[in-house]
N, C-alpha and C positions, 0 to 999 in steps of 0.2 A: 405851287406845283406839287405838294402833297398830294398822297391819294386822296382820290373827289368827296372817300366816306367820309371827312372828316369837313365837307360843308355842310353835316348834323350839326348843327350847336351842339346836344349832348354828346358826341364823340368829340368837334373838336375841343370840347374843356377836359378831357382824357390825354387829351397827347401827348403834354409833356410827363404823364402820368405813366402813359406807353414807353415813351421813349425818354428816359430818364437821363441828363448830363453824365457825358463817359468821356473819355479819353479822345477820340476823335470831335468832339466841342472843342476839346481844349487847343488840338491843333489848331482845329478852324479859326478860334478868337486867338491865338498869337499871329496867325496872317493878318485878319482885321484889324488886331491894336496895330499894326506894321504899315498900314495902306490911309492914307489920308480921304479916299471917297470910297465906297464901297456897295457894291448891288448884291443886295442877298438873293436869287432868284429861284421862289419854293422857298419861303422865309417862316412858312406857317406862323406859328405862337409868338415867330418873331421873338424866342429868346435868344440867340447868338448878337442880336446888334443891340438886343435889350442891355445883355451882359455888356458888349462894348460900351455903350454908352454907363454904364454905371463902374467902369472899372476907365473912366476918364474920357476917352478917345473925343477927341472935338470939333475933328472933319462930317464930312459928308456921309448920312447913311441912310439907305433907302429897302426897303422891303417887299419886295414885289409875289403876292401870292395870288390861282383863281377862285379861292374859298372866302366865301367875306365873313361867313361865321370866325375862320382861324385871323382875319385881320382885325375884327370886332374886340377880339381880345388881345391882338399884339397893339390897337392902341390905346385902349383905357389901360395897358400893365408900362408903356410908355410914349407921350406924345411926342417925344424930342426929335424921332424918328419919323420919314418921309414913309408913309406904308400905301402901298398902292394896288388897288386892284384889278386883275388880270395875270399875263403872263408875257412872254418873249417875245410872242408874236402880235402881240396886239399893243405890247411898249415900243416908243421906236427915242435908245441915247445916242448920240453922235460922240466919239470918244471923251465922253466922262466921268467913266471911272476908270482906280488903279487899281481896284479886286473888283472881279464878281466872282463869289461862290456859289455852290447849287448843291447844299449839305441833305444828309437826313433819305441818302439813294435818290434822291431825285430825277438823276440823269436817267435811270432805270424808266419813268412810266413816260418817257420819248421812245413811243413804238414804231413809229410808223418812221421812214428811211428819209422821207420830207419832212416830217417833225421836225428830225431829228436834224436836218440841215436847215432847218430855217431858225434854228431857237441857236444854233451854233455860228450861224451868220450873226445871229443880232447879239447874241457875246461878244465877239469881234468886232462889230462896229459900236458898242458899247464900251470899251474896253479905250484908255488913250495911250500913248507913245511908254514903253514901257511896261502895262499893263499887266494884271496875270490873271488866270482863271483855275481857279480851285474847285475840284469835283470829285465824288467815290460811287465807285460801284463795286455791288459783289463779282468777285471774281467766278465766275463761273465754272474753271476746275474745281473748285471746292462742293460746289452741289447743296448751295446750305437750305435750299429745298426741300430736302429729304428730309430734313428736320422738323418741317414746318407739319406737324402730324396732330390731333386731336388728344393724343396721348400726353403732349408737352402744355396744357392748356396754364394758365397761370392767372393771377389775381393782380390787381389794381383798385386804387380807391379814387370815388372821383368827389370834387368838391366839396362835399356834405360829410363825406367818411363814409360811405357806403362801399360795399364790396363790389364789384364788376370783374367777371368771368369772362377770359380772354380765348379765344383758339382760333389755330387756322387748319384748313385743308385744302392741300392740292390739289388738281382736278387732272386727272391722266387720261391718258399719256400726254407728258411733255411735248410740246412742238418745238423745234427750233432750238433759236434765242432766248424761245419768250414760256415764261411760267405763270397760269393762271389758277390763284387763288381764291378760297372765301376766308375773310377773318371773322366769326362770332363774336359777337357783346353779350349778357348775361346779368340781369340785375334784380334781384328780389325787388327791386321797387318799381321796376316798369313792367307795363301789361304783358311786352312779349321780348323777346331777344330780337335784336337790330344784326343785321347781316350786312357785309360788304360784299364784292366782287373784283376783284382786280388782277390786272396784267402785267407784269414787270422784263423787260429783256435785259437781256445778260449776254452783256457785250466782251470779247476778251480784249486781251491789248493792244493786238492787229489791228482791227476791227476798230477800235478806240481810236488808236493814231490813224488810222486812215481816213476815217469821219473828220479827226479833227483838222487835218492836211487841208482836205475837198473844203473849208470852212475859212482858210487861211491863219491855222492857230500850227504849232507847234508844240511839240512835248517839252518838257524841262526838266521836270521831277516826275519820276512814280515809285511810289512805294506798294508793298503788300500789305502794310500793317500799320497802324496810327503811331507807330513808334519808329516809325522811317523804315521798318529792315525791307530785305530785296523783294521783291517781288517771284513768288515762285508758284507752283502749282495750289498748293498746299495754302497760300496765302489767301484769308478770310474776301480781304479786298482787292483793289486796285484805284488806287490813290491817284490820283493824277492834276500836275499844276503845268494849265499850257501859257505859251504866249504868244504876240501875235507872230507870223512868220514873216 
């Protein structure tokens, strides 16, 4: 449940390239080592259960993305791992796991108000006695849209060592919840630059727990920042670990 750009094979062998292990993996793989079965859901490249599984963990772990370019390569990097293709609404687990996470903003390209309850229903009935559900989204006082300008463009390398030129730009005016961008690729070795499209909302915390209530989940933890602190305007994210109600 990554963005769709990255059912390119050559964008998704970029990802992990894009999004490089930070401090918020880290959280996410101490809840995993912590949970005996686990649903990654939006698993892309599939390194968070990749890492699980190589840092011991010897329960259940599944991976569920709708890109099969990004699962093509979470399973030749590890087969040990259940990888599955599709999404929420088209998996149906009857409480069997005691995580699902949905890392990497995920929760964000749930646009639509029935998406958004139907992929939060089948968390829920995913999820068994106990359960818990791990998810971030930008916090939306923060605005980190504004940043997302052509002026900040940046470099990556992908497979081979070749350079690829990164940028985005927003498309104004903002609506809403919801912010639509294009992200450019750029590569002296391909004929032309490869463009995306995407839509992300930016849901605040009301909004959040109130989604998650209508679903049957409640809140438990939320944080502003991968290092626990409060949660405040000014906070990058909104962290949130629910359970069932």
């Amino acid at each position: 449940m990554v963005d769709r750009s990255f059912a390119d094979p050559a964008l998704a062998a970029l990802y992990d390239a894009l999004n490089p292990w930070g401090p918020g993996d880290d959280f996410c793989l101490g809840r995993v080592m912590g949970a005996e079965s686990v649903l990654d859901a939006g698993c892309g490249t599939g390194r968070l259960l990749r890492q699980a599984r190589a840092y011991g963990h010897r329960g259940r772990l599944t991976g569920l993305d709708p890109a099969a370019a990004m699962l093509v390569l979470a399973r030749s990097n590890e087969p040990r791992v259940e990888w599955v293709l599709g999404d929420l609404r088209s998996q149906v687990w009857e409480a069997e796991f005691d995580l699902v996470v949905m890392t990497g903003h995920t929760f964000q390209v749930l646009l639509g108000d029935e998406e958004l309850r139907a992929c939060l229903r089948a968390v829920r009935r995913a999820l068994g006695v106990g359960g818990r559900f791990l998810f971030e989204t930008r916090n939306p006082a923060a605005r980190a849209w504004e940043a997302w300008t052509p002026e900040r463009a940046h470099r990556v390398y992908d497979e081979l060592g070749e350079v690829v030129r990164v940028w985005h730009e927003v498309e104004h005016p903002v609506a809403r919840d919801r912010v639509t961008f294009t992200e450019t690729f750029e590569s002296d070795q391909w004929n032309a630059p490869r463009m995306s499209r995407t839509t992300l909302r930016f849901l605040d915390a009301h909004a959040i727990g109130a989604a998650l209530a209508e679903a049957g989940l409640t809140v438990v933890e939320q944080y502003g920042d991968w290092g626990r602190g409060p949660l405040t305007p000014a906070s990058p994210e909104i962290i949130t670990v629910a359970a069932p109600a």
